[in-house]
matplotlib code that plots the C-alpha trace (Angstrom):
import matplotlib.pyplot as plt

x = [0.0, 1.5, 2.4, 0.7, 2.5, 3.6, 1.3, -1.5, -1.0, -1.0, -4.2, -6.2, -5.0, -6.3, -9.5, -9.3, -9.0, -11.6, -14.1, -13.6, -13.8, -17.4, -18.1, -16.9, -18.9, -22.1, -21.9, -21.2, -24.3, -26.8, -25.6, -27.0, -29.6, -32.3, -30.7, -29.9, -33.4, -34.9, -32.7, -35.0, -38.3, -40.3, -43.2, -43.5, -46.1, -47.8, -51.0, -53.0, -54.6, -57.7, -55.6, -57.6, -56.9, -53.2, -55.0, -59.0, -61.0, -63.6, -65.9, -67.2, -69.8, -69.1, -65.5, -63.2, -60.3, -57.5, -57.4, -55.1, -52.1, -49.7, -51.3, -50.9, -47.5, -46.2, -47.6, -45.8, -42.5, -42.7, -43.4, -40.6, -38.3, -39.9, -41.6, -45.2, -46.7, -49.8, -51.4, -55.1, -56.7, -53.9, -54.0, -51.2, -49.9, -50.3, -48.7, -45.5, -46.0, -45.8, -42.7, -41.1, -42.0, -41.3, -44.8, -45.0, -42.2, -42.8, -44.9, -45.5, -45.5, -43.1, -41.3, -38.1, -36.7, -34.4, -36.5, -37.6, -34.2, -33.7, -35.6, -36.5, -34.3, -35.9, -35.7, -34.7, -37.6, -40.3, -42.8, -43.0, -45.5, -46.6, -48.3, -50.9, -52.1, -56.1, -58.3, -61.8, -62.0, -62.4, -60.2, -57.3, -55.2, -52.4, -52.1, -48.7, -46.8, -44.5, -42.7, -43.1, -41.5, -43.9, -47.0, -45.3, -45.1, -48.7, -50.0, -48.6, -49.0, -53.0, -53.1, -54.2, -56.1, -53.9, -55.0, -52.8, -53.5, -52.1, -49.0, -48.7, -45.2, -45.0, -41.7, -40.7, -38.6, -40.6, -43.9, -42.7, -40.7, -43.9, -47.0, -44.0, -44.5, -48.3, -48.6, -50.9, -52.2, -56.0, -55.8, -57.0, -54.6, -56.7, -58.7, -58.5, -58.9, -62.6, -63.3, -60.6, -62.6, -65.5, -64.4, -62.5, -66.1, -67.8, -65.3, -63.8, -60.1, -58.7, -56.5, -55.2, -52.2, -53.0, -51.3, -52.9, -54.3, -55.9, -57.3, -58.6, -60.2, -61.9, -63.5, -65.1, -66.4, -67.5, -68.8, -66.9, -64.6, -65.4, -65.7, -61.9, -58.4, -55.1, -52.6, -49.6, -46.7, -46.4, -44.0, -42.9, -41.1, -40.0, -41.5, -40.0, -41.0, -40.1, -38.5, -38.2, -34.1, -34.4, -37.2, -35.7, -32.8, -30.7, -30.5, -34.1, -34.4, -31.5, -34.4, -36.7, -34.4, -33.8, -37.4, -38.3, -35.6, -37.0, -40.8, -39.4, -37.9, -39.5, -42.8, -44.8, -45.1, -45.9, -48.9, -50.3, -50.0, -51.6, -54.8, -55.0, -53.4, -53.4, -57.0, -57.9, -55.8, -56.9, -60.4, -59.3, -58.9, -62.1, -63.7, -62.1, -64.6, -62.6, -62.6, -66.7, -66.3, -64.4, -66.8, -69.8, -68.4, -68.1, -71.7, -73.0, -70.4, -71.7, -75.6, -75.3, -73.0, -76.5, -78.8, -77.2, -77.3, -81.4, -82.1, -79.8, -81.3, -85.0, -85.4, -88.2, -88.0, -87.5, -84.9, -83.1, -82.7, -81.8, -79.2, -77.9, -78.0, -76.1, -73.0, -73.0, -73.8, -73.8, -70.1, -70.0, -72.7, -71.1, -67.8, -69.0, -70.7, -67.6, -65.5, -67.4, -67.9, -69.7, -72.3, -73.0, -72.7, -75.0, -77.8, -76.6, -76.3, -79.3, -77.3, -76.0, -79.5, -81.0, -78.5, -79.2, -82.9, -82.9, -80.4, -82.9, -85.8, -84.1, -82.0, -85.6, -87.6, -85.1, -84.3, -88.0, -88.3, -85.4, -86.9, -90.2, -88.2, -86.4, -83.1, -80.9, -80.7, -79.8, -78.1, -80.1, -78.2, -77.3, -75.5, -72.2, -70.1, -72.0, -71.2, -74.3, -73.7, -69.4, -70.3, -72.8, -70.2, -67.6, -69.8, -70.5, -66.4, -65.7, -68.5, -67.4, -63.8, -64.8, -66.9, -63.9, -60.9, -63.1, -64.0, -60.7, -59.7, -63.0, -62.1, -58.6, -60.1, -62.6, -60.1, -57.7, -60.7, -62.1, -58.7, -58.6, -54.9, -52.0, -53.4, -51.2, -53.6, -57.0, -56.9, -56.5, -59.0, -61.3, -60.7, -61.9, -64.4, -65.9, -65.1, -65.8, -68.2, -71.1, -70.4, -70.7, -73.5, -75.1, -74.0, -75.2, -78.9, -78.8, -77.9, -75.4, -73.1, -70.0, -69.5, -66.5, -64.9, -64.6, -63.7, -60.7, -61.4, -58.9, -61.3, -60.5, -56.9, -56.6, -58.6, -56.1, -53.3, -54.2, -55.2, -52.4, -50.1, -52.1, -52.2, -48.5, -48.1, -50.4, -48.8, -45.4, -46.9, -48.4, -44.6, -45.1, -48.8, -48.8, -52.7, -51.6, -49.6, -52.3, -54.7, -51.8, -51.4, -55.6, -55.5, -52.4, -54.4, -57.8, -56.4, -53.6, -56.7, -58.2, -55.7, -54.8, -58.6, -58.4, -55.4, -56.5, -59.6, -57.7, -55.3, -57.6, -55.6, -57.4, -56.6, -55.4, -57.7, -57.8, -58.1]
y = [0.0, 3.1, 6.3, 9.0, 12.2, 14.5, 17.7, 15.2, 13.5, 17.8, 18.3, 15.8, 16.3, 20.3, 18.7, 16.8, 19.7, 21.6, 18.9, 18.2, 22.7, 22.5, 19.6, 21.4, 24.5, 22.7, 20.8, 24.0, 25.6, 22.8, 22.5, 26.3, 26.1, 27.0, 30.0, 31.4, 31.1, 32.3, 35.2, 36.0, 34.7, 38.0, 36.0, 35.7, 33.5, 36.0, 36.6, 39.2, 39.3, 41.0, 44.4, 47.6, 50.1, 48.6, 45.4, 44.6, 43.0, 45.1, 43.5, 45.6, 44.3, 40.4, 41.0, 40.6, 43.1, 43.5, 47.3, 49.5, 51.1, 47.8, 46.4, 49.6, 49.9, 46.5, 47.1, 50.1, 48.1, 44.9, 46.6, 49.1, 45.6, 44.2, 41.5, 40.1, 39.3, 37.2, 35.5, 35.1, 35.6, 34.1, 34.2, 36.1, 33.0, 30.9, 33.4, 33.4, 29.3, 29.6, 31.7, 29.2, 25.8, 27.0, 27.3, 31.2, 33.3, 36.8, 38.5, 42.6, 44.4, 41.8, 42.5, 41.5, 38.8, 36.6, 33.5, 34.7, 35.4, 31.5, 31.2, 34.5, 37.2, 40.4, 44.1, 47.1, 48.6, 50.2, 51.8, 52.6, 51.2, 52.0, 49.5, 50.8, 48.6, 49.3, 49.9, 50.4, 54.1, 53.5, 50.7, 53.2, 50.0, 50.2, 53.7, 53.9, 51.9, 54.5, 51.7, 48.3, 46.5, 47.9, 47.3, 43.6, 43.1, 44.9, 41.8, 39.4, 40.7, 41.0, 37.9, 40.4, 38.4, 40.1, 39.9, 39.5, 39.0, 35.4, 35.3, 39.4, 40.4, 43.8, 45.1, 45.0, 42.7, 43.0, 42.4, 39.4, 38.0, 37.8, 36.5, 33.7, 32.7, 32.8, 30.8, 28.2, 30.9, 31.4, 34.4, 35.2, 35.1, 34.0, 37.0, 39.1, 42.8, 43.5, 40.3, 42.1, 45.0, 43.3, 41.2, 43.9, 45.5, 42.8, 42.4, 39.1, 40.6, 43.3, 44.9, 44.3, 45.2, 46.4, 49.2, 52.3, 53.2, 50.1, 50.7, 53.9, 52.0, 49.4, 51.6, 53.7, 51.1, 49.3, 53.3, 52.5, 55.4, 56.9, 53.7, 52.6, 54.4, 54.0, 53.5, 56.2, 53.6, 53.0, 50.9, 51.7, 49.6, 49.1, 46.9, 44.7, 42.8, 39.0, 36.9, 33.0, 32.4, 29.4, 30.6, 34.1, 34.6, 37.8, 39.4, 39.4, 41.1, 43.9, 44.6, 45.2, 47.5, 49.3, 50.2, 50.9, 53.3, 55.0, 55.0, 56.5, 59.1, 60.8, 60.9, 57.9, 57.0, 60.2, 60.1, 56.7, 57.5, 60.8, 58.8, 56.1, 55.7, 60.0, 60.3, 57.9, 59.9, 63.2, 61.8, 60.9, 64.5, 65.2, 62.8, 64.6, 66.8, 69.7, 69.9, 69.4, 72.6, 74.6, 73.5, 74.2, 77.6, 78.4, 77.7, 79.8, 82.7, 83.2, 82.8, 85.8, 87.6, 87.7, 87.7, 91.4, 92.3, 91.4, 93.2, 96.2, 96.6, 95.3, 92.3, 90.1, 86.8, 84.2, 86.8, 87.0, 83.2, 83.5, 85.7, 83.5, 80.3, 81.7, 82.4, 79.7, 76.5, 78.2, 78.5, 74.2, 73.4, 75.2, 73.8, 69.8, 70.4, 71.7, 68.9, 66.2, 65.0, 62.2, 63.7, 67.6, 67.5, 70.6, 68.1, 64.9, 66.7, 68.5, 70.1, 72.9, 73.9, 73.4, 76.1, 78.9, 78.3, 78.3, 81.3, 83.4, 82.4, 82.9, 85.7, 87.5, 86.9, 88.3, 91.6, 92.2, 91.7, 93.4, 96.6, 96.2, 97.2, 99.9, 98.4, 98.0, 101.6, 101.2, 104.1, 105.8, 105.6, 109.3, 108.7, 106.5, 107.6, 106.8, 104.0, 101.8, 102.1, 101.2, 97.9, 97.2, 96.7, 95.5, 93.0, 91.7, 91.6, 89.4, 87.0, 86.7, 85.8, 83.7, 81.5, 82.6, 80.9, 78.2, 77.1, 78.1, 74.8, 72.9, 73.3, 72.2, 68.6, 68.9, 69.5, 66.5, 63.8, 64.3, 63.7, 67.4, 67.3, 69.2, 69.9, 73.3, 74.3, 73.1, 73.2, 77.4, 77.5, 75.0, 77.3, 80.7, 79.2, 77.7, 80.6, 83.3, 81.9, 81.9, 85.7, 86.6, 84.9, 87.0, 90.2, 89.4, 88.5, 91.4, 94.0, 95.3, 97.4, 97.6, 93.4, 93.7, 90.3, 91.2, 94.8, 95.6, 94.0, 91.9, 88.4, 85.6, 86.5, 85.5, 82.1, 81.6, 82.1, 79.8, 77.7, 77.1, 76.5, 75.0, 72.8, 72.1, 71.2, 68.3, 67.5, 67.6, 65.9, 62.6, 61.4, 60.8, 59.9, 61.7, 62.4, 64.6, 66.8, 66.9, 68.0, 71.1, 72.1, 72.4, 74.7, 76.7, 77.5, 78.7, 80.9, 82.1, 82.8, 85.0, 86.9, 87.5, 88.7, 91.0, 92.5, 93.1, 95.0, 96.5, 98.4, 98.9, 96.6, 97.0, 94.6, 96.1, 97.7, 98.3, 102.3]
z = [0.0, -1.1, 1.6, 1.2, 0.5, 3.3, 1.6, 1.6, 4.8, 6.1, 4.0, 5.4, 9.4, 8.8, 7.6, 10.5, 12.8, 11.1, 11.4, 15.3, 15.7, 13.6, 15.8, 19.2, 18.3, 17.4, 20.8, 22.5, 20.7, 21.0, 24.9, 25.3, 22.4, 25.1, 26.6, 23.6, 22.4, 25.7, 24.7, 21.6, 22.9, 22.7, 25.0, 28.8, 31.3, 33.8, 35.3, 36.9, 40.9, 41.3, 43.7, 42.6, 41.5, 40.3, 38.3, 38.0, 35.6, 33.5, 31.1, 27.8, 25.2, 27.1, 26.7, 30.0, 30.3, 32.9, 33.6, 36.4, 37.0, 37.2, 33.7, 31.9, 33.6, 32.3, 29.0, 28.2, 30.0, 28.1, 24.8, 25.2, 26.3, 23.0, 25.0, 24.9, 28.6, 28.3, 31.0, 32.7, 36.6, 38.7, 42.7, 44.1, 46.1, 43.2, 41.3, 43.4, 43.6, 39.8, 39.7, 42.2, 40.2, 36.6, 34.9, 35.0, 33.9, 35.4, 38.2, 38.8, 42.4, 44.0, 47.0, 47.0, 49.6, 50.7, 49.8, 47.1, 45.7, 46.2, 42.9, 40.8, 39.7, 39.9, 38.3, 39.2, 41.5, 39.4, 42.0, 45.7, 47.8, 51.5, 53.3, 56.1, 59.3, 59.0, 62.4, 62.9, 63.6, 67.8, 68.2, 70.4, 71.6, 69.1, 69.1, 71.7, 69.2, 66.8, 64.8, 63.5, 66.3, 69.3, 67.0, 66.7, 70.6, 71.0, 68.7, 70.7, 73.8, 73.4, 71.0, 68.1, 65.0, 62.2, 58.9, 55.8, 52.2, 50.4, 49.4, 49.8, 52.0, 53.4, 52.7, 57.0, 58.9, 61.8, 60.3, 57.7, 60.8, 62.5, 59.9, 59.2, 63.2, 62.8, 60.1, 62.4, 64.5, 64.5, 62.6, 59.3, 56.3, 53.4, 52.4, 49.9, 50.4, 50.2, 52.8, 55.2, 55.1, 55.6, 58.6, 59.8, 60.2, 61.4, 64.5, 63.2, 63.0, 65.1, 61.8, 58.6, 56.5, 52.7, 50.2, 51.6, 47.5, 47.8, 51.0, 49.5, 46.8, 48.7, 51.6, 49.1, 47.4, 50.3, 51.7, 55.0, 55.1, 57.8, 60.3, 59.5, 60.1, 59.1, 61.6, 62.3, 61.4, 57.8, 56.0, 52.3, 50.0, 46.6, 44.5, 41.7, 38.4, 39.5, 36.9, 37.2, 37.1, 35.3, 32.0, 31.6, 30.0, 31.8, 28.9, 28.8, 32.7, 31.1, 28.6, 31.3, 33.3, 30.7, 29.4, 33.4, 33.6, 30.5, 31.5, 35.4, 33.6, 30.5, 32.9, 31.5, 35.0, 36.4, 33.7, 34.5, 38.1, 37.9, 36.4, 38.5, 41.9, 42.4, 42.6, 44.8, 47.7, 46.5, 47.5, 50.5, 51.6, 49.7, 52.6, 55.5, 57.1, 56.9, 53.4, 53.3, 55.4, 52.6, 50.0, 52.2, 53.2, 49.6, 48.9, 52.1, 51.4, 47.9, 48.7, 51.5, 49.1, 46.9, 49.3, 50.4, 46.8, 46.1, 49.3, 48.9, 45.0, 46.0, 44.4, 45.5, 47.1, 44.2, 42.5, 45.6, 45.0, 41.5, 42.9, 45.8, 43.2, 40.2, 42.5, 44.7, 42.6, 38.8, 38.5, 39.9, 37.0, 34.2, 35.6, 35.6, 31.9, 30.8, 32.0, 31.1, 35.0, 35.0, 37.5, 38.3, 42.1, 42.3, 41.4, 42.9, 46.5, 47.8, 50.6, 48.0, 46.9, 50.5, 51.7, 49.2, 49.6, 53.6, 53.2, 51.4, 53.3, 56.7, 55.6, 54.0, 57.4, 59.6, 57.5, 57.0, 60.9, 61.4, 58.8, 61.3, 63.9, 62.6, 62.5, 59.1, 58.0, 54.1, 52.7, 49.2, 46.0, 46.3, 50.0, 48.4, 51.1, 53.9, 56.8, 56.0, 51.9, 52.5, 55.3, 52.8, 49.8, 52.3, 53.4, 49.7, 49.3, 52.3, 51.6, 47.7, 49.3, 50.7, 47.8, 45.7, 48.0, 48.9, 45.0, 43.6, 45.4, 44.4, 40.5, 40.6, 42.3, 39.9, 36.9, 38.7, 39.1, 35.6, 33.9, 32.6, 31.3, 31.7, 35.2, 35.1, 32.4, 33.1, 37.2, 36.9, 34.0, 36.4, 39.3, 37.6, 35.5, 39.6, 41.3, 39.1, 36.8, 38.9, 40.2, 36.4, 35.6, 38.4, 37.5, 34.4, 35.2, 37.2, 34.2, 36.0, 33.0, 35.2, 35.7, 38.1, 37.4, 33.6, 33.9, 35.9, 39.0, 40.4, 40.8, 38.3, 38.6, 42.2, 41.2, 38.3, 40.1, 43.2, 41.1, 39.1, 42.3, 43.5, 40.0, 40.1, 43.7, 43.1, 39.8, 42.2, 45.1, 42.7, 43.1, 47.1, 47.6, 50.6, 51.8, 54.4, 51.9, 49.8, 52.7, 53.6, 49.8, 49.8, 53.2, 52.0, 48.6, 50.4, 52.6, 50.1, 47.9, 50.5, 51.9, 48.5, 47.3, 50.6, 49.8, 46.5, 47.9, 50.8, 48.3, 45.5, 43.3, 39.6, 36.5, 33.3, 31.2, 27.5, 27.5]

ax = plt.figure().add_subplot(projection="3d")
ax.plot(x, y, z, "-o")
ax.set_aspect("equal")
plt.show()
């Protein structure tokens, strides 16, 4: 058998090599074929847990939607990462569950911890949540604690039935370290959030942990507002998009970090917050008597401010309440049509017309008793000067203040809860077109050829200008979801509004007018 040649014998050992390389690197690839193609899989396994107002189900023309602030949050995430997130109604436990055993891929609003970690990877945080322990409204017996670790000894100290949601971990040491050693305590764990509030008051548990939004959410659906409380301790925490380590690729999770860093920071998430999670705590200073006050002073400060003008110009009874009405609910009506409110609270309330009509009645019985009796001297036309005719107008001025400081905060709400956006445009316009609107609309009816809010008295101004500052502190303070912020910015712009409509008067401040 003839030798091969040494060039030959050379060609066909590179062959060689080359062959064993193509095999090595197709071993190499089919070893990791699965990672690699995890890589470029644009579709991920989640679900959704009923949690308003972050996910909830709606149903329109017999078609069920998943609707909130973490759905539309993740949509605009995974679509920016160029993934697809599909999934249907999944408890929260069994979502976790699913995470852990490999048949679900990702979760939303995950807290992260050290057993979790153990078998998801998760993102960078993408919201802030504060977790609130809920009370009935008289239950005092917690109130000494002032951190996490004295409310934990209260509970075991008086054997407290605590209340958690499956599966849900508020983002505390303390707390977790305790629900983990009551696991087979008789307490109640397997709620969800509108049983919790329920049982919470029925008597059957003694508190509950939940997000404070959705605490929010849930006692005005259930109309229990003002029987529960939130507790002064409050734990907030960041929450996370939860990955199964072994499904997603972490090239995948870079994706996602990427596109939440983007939606933090061009405001996408201010936006989506504004609509849904914002409101909800705005309301919750809407519900706070004080704030009922305001709006009710409003309404009485306007209604006198017309009263005095029917009697000072003689109108009869029912034009006095045409003159009362116009100011004190007109401006609201207009306001609501305008905005496309779903309801016009003028009309859904009978408190607002009850007041200008007992008003004029009242108000027209005592100054015709009062007339009887010689008292109320009224100065003539031709006495401008004189003491009555200057507490007359001064009078008018205080009470229209009033109604304008007091609405001036009622149409920036009104702009916020209707969705009237940029808020720094419509909340001002809101606030004039409530506070003012009304006033002209009187002056009108009346004939009066000098209307003071349109020529050169300083009126709307004030309400545009309050309003607006009012319109970018709450377009600031949707960041923190901070009720009580919201509560100070609200107070802060009433009397700003009035001490700035006084000063106005005081110095004779006048608008510019064309000449």
């Amino acid at each position: 058998m003839p030798f091969d040649s040494p060039l030959r014998v050379g060609t066909r050992l590179r062959e060689l090599a080359l062959a064993l390389t193509v095999l090595r690197l197709a071993a190499v690839w089919l070893a990791t074929w699965p990672q690699f193609a995890l890589a470029e899989d644009r579709v991920l396994n989640g679900g959704w847990t009923e949690f308003p107002p972050y996910s909830y189900q709606t149903t329109s023309h017999g078609i069920a939607r998943w609707e909130g602030f973490d759905v539309e949050l993740l949509e605009v995430i995974s679509k920016r990462a160029g993934v697809l997130v599909v999934g249907d109604e999944t408890p929260w436990d069994e979502h976790v569950a699913g995470i852990r055993d490999g048949t679900l891929d990702i979760a939303p609003h995950a807290v992260l911890t050290a057993e979790r970690q153990a078998f998801a990877t998760f993102s960078i945080p993408y919201r802030t949540e504060t977790m609130v322990l809920v009370l009935r409204k008289d239950d005092t017996r917690y109130d000494s604690a002032t951190t996490t670790e004295e409310l934990v000894d209260l509970f075991e100290n008086r054997r407290a039935r605590i209340g958690f949601e499956p599966g849900v971990e508020v983002p505390d040491f303390h707390v977790r370290r305790y629900a983990a050693a009551q696991r087979n305590a008789p307490f109640i764990e397997s709620m969800r959030g509108f049983d919790l509030t329920r049982a919470l008051i029925g008597g059957e548990i003694d508190a509950f942990w939940a997000d404070r939004v959705e605490i929010a959410y849930l006692a005005d659906a259930l109309e229990v507002t003002g029987q529960i409380k939130e507790h002064q301790v409050k734990v907030t925490g960041s929450l996370h998009l939860m990955f199964n380590s072994k499904n997603v690729h972490p090239q995948t999770i870079i994706r996602f970090n990427r596109a939440i860093e983007s939606v933090l920071n061009d405001g996408t998430f201010h936006d989506i917050n504004v609509r849904y999670s914002f409101p909800i705590l705005v309301s919750l200073s809407l519900d706070q008597l004080w704030f009922r006050m305001v709006d009710l002073l409003g309404t009485v400060a306007f209604a006198i401010s017309g009263l005095l003008l029917a009697y000072r110009y003689h109108y009869d009874i029912f034009g006095a309440m045409v003159l009362a009405a116009l100011p004190a609910i007109g401006g609201g009506i207009v306001r609501d049509l305008i905005s496309g409110r779903g309801e016009v609270a003028a009309l859904q309330d009978p408190i607002y017309i009850s007041i200008v009509v007992g008003l004029v009645v009242g108000g027209f019985a005592l100054i015709r008793i009062a007339e009887l009796l010689g008292g109320l001297p009224l100065a003539s036309d031709n006495t401008a000067n004189s003491i009555s005719q200057r507490l007359f107008f001064s009078s008018v001025q205080l009470f229209d203040a009033i109604g304008l400081a007091a609405f001036t905060v009622t149409g920036v709400v009104v702009a916020l809860l209707t969705f009237s956006q940029p808020l720094w445009i419509w909340g001002p316009i809101l606030a004039a077109l409530t506070a003012a609107g009304g006033g002209i609309l009187r002056d009108i009816t009346r004939s009066d050829p000098e209307i003071p809010a349109l020529k050169g008295e300083l009126y709307p101004e004030v309400a545009l200008l309050w309003g607006f500052i009012l319109s970018l502190f709450l377009s600031w303070e949707a960041r923190l979801l901070e009720p009580n912020h919201i509560g100070i910015g609200i107070l802060v712009t009433f009397f700003g509004a009035l001490v700035t409509r006084l000063l106005v008067i005081y110095f004779k401040i006048k608008s510019p007018r064309f000449a």
